[in-house]
C-alpha positions in Angstrom: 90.5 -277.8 93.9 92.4 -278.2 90.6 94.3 -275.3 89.6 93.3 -274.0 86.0 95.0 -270.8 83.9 92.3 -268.5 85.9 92.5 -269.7 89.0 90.9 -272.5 90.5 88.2 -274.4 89.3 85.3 -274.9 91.7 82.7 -278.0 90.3 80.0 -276.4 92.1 80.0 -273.2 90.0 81.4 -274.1 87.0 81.0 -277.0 84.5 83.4 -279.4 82.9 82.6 -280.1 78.8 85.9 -281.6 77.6 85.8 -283.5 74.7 86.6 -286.6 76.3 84.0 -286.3 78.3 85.1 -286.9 81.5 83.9 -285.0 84.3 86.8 -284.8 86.5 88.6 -281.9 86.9 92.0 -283.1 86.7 95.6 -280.9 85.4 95.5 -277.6 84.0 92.3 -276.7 82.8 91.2 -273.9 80.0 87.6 -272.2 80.4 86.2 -271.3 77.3 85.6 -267.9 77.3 81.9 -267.8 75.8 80.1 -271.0 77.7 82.1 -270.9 80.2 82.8 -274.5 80.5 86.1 -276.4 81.8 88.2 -278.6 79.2 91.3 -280.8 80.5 94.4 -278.8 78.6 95.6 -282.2 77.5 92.6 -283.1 75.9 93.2 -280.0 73.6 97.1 -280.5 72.6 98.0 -278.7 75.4 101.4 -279.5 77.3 101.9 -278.0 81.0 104.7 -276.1 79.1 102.4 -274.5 76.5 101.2 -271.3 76.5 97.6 -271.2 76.7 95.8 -268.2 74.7 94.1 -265.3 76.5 90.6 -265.9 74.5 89.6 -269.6 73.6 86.6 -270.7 72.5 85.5 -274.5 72.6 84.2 -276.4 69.7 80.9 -276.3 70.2 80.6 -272.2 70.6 82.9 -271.9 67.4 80.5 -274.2 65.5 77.7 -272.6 66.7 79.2 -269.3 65.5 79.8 -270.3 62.5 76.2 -271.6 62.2 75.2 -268.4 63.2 77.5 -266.2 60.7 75.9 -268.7 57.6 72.4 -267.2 59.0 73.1 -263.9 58.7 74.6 -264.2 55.1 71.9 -266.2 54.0 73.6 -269.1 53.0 
């Protein structure tokens, strides 16, 4: 299994959604904290140096957020 930030990543529970859009679960990975899916840390800027934040969202739930906050202004 390939180690992530949280522990390790197990393809049979979890799901990978990087933005390159390669399923393997290869490096450090970062699970976003809302869908719950698996992006390579690479693929996002991130060095095996780098600290990775607590709380991360991927793209997809901070667009849909953002949808969701237009909604509810009315805009």
């Amino acid at each position: 299994s390939t180690q992530s930030t949280w522990g390790a990543f197990v393809p049979a529970l979890y799901k990978m959604a990087c933005i390159c859009r390669h399923q393997e679960a290869e490096g450090r990975l970062l699970q976003c904290s809302q869908c719950s899916c698996w992006l390579h840390c690479l693929c996002l800027g991130l060095l095996e140096h780098d600290e990775v934040p607590e709380v991360y969202k991927c793209g997809r739930c901070k667009i849909a957020r953002a949808a969701e906050r237009r909604l509810q202004k009315g805009v």
